[in-house]
C-alpha positions in Angstrom: 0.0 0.0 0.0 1.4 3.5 -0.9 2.1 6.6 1.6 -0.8 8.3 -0.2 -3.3 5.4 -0.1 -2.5 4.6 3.4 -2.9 8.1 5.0 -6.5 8.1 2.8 -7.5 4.6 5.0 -6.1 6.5 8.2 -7.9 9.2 7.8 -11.4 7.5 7.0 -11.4 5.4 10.4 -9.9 8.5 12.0 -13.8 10.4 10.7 -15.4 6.7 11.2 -14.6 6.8 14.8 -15.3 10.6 15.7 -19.0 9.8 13.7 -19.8 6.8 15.8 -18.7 8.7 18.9 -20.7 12.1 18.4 -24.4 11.0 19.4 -22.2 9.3 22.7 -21.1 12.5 23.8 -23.4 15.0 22.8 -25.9 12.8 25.0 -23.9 13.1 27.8 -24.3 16.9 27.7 -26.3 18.0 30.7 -28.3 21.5 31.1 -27.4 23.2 34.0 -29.3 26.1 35.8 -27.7 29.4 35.3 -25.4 30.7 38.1 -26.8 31.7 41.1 -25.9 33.1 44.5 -26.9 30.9 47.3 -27.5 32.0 50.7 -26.1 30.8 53.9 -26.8 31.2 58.0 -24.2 30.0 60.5 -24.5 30.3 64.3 -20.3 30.3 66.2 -18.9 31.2 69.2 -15.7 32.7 68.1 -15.5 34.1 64.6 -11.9 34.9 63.3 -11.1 37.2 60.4 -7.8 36.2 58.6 -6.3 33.7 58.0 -2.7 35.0 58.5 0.4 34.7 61.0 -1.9 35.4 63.6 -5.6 34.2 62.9 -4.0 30.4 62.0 -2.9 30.5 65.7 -5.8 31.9 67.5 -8.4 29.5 65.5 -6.2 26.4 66.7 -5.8 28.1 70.2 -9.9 28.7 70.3 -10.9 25.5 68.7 -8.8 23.5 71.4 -10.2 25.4 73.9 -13.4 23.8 73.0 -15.2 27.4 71.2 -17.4 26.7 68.3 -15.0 28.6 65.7 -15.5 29.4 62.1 -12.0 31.0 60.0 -12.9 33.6 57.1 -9.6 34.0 54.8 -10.1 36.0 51.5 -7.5 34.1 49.9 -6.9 30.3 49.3 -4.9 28.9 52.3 -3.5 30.3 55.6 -0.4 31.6 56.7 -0.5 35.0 55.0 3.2 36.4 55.5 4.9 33.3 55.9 2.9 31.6 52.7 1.6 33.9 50.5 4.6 37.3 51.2 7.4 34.1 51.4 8.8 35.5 55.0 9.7 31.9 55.9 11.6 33.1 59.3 9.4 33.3 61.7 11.4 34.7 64.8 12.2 35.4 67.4 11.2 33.3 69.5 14.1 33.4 72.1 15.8 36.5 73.6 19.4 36.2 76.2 19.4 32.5 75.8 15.8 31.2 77.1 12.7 31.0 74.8 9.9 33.5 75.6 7.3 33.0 73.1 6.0 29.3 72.7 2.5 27.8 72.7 1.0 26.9 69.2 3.1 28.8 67.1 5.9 27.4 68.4 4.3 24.2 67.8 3.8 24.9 64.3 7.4 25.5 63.5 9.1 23.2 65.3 6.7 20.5 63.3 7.9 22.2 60.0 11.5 21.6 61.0 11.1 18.2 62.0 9.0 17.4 58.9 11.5 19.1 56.6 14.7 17.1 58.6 15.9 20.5 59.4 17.4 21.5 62.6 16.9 24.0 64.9 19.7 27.1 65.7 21.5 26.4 68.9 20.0 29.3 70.9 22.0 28.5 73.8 25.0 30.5 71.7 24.6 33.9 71.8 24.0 35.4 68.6 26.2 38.5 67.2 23.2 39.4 64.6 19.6 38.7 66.1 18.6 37.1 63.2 20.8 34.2 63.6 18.1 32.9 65.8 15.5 33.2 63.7 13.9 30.0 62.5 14.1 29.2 58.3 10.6 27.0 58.0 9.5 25.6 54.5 6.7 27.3 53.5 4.6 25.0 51.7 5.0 22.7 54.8 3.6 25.6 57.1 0.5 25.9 54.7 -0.8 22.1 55.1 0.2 21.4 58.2 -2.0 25.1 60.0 -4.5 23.9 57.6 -4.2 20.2 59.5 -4.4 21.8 63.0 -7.1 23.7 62.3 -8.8 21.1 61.0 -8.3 19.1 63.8 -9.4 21.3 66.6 -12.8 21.7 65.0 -12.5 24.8 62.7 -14.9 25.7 60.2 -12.4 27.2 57.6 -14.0 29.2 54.8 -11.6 30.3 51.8 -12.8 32.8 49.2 -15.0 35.1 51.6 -14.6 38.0 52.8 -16.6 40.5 55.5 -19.3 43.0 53.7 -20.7 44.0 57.0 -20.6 43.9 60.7 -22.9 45.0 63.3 -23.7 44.9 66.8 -27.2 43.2 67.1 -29.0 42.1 70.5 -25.7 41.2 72.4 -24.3 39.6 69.4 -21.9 39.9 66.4 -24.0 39.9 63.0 -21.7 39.3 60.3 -22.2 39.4 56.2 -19.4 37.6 54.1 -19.4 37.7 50.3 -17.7 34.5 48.4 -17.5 32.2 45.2 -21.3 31.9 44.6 -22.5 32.0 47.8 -23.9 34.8 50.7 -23.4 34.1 54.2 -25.0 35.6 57.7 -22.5 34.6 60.8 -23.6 35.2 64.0 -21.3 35.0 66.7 -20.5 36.1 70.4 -17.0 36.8 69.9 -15.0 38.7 66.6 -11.3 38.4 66.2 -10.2 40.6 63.7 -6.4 39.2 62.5 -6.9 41.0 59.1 -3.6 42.8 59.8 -5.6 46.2 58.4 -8.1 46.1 61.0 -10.6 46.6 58.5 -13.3 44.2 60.6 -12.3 47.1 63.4 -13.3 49.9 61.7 -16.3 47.9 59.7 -17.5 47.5 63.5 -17.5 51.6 63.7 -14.5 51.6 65.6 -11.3 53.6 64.9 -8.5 52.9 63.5 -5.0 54.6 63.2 -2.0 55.0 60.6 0.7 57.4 58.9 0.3 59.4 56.2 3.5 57.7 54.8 3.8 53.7 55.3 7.0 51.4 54.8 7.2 49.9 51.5 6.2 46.3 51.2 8.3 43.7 49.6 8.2 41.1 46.6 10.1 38.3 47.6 11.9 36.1 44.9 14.5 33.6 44.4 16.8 33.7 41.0 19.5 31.7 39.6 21.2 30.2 36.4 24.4 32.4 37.3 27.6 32.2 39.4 28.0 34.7 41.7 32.1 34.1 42.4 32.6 34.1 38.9 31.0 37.2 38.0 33.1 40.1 36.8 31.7 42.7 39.3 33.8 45.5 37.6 31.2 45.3 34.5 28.4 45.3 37.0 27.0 48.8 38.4 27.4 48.6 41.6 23.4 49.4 42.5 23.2 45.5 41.0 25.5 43.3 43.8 23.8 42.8 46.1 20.7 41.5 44.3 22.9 39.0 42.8 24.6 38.5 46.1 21.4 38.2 48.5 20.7 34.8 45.9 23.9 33.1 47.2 24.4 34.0 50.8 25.7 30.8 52.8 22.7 30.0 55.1 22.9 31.2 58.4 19.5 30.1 59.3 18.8 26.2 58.7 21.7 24.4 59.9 20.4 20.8 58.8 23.6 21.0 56.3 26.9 22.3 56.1 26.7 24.5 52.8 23.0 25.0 52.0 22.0 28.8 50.9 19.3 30.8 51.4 17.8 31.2 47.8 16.2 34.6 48.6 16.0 38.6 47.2 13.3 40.9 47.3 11.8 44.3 45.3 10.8 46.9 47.6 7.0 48.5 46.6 6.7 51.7 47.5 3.6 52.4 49.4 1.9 49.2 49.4 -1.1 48.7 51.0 -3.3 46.1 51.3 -6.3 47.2 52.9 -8.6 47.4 50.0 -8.8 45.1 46.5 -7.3 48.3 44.5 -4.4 48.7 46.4 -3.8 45.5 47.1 -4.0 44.7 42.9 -1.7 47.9 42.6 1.3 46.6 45.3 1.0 43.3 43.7 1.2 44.8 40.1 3.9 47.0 41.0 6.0 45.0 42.6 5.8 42.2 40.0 6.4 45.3 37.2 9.5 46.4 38.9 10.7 42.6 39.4 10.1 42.2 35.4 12.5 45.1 34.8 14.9 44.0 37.0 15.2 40.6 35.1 15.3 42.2 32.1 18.2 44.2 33.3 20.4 42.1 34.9 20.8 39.7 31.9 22.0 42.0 30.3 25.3 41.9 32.0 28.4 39.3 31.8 27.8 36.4 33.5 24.1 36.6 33.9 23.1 36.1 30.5 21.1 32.3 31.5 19.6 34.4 34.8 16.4 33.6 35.4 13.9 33.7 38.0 13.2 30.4 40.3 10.8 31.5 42.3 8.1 34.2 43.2 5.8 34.5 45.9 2.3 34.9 45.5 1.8 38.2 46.9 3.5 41.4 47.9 4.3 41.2 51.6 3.4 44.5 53.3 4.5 45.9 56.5 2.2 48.9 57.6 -1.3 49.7 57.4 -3.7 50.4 60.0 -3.6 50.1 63.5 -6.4 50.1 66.1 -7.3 53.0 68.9 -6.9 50.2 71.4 -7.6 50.6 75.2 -3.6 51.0 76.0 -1.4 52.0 73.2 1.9 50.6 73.5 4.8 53.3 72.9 8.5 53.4 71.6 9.7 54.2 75.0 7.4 50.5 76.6 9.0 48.9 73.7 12.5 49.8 74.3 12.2 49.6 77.9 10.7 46.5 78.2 7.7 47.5 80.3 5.8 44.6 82.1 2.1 45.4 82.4 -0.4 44.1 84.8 -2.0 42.8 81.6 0.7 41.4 80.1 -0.5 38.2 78.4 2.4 37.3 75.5 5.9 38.3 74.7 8.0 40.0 72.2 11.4 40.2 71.2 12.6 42.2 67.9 14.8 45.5 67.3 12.8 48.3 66.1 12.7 48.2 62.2 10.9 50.7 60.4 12.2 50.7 56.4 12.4 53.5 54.0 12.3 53.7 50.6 15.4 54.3 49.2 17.3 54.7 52.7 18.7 52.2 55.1 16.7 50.3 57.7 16.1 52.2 61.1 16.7 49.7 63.5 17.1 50.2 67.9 17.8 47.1 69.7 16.9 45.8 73.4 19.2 46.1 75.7 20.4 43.0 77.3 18.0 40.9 78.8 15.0 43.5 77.6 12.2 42.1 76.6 9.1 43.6 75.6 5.7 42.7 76.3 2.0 43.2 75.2 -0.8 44.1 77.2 -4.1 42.6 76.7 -6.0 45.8 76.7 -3.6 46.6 73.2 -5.8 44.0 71.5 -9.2 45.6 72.6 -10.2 48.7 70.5 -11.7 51.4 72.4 -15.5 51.3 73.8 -15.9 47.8 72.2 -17.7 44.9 72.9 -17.0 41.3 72.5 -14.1 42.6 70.0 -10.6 41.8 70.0 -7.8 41.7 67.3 -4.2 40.2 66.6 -1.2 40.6 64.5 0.2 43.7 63.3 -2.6 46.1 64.0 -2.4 46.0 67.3 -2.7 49.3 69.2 0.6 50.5 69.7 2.7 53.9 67.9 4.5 53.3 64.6 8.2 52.5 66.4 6.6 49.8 68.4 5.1 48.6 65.9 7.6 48.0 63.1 9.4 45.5 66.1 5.9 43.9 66.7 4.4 43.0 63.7 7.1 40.5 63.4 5.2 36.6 63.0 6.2 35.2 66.8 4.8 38.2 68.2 2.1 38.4 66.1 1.9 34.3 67.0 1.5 34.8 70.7 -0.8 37.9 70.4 -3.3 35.3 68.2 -3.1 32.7 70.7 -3.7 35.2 73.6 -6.7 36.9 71.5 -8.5 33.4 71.4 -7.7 32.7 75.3 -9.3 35.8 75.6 -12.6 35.1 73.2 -13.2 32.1 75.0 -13.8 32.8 77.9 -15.6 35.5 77.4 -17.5 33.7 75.4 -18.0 31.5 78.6 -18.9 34.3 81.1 -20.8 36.3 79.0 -18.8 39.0 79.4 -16.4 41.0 76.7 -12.9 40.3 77.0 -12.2 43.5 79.1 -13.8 41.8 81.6 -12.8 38.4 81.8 -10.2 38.3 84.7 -6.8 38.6 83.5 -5.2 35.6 85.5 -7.9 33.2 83.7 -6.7 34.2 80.4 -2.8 33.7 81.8 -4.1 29.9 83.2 -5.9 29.1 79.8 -2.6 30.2 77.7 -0.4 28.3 79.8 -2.2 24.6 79.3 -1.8 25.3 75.8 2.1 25.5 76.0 2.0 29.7 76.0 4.6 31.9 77.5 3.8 34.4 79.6 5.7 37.9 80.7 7.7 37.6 84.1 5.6 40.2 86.5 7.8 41.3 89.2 
């Protein structure tokens, strides 16, 4: 049989078969009713807002505490910073050589480590940079493994929703979320806002704080295909090193091998801001257009003609937003000071780090054997009821807060905001109320460190 005959056979059972299989699959076509939005009720104890560094920790804390809890995250999996920014160092958990932040945080990284075969820093050696005790986690471990616990304490996790009202009804929280295809009513006793914009705060009518001019947020990548040692840095402008540098520093931070690296650089974004869908869309999109250029750039020079990025994280990772007008605002001077309040109820332990665009980092640090603290009436906004919040917009001035918006604080802050929730949740009270030493006792059964009081 020739080529030409034999492609003509081909093709005739090639139109045989698709005839005899049309009337198969056109039956197998089913009508579906147009897209609708359906509409949901839900009853809770304790509703949490966020899904981030700090709203992981306080669903786990308030779900092992036994509270009916229900987890709202706008995006598609928890961790926030850590997951979706890339800030996979979650420290510090240890200040002058004992550990004074622990608890369910704590939990969660030490279970990364051991899952990844990594090993922990020897905090027993002082450090001569404080960031040789933070912890390097792997991200993607982090993700499943707060999804697992929250799972397994009882939470009622809810991706793709988000808060379109909130209001004080009849001695309870009425809460309107908007998702994929569906509209939901929660009504609940206690509201944890870890949004890290406190935007449930001011939703609520309550008010919230920040500067007219915010720290840029950064877009964190990892690139490769060039040698760093061999590059001719004389043909490189200087204003390039160290972005090629930062992608071949020897790892400091996981010490489960000799000569790993820390595959990691970043794009500052001016003025990014994720407290509404625009700006967030414009602090992504800038900091992924600036990124682009970068590329473009550097492979234009010797040695970096094969460069070529490795990784990007999902989102920009921003620092500053808003803050709440809590019942005690914690200042620069506490901070620095290491003030020990009545209230105290969790720890915190990094310099004072406020970055500016196109300058160097401001940073104080402790003295020796400082260590801050956070008051429980910082999480409470003012003249609120049955209200708390966690993370970085805690009630505090803009120097405290660049050294505690860092994840362990923002970890023990969660945890302590869900102590808190629950038992008022219990008493029937708001969380102003609930007697401090309760929320100290609950903290401590689920492995929480808590400020020395003198």
């Amino acid at each position: 049989m020739g080529k030409v005959e034999r492609r003509s056979v081909l093709k005739a059972i090639g139109l045989a078969s698709v005839g005899a299989m049309t009337p198969a699959v056109l039956n197998a076509e089913v009508l579906k009713e147009p897209y609708k939005v359906i509409g949901k009720s839900l009853k809770t104890d304790v509703l949490i807002v966020g899904g981030g560094t700090a709203g992981t920790i306080a669903a786990i804390q308030a779900g092992r505490a036994g509270a009916r809890t229900i987890l709202i995250e706008s995006g598609s999996q928890l961790g926030g910073t850590m997951t979706t920014g890339g800030v996979t160092f979650p420290g510090i958990f240890h200040a002058w050589g004992k550990q004074i932040i622990g608890g369910i945080g704590w939990e969660l990284v030490t279970d990364c480590v051991k899952l990844n075969g990594d090993k922990l820093p020897d905090f027993s050696i002082p450090p001569d940079r404080h960031w040789k005790h933070q912890v390097s986690i792997n991200g993607f471990l982090y993700t499943l493994l707060a999804e697992e616990k929250c799972i397994e304490a009882g939470v009622g996790i809810r991706y793709y929703e988000a808060p379109t009202s909130v209001k004080f009804v009849n001695g309870e929280w009425v809460v309107h979320t908007m998702g994929k295809g569906i509209i939901t009513q929660i009504t609940c006793n206690q509201i944890i806002d870890c949004t890290g914009n406190a935007s449930i705060t001011s939703m609520a009518g309550f008010d919230v704080l920040r500067e007219t001019e915010t720290q840029p947020g950064s877009l964190i990548f990892q690139i490769g295909g060039y040698d760093y040692k061999a590059l001719d840095l004389t043909k490189i402008p200087k204003q390039y090193h160290h972005v090629l540098r930062q992608n071949m520093v020897k790892n400091q931070l996981r010490t489960s091998a000799e000569n790993t690296f820390v595959p990691y650089g970043y794009v500052y974004v001016p003025e990014a801001d994720s407290s509404s869908s625009e700006s967030h869309t414009m602090a992504n999109r800038d900091g992924r257009s600036t990124l682009l250029n970068l590329i473009r750039k550097l492979r234009t020079f010797p040695g970096c003609e094969n460069l070529r990025i490795l990784d990007l994280k999902t989102e920009t990772a921003v620092r500053e937003t808003y803050r709440i007008d809590g019942e005690y605002k914690i200042s620069h001077e506490d901070y620095l000071k290491g003030k020990v309040f009545e209230d105290a109820i969790s720890n915190s332990f990094y310099p004072i780090d406020l970055h500016r665009e196109g300058k160097t980092i401001y940073q104080e640090f402790l003295e020796p054997d400082v260590v801050a603290s956070i008051p429980l009436r910082a999480l409470i906004p003012k003249k609120s009821k049955n209200f708390l919040v966690a993370g970085r917009c805690v009630s505090s001035d803009r120097m405290a807060n660049s050294a505690l918006r860092v994840q362990a604080s923002s970890m023990g802050m969660g945890q302590a905001a869900a102590a808190a929730a629950v038992l008022a949740n219990k008493q029937g009270v708001s969380p102003l109320q609930v007697p401090v030493e309760d929320v100290k006792k609950l903290i401590r059964e689920h492995g929480g460190i808590l400020p020395i009081t003198t």
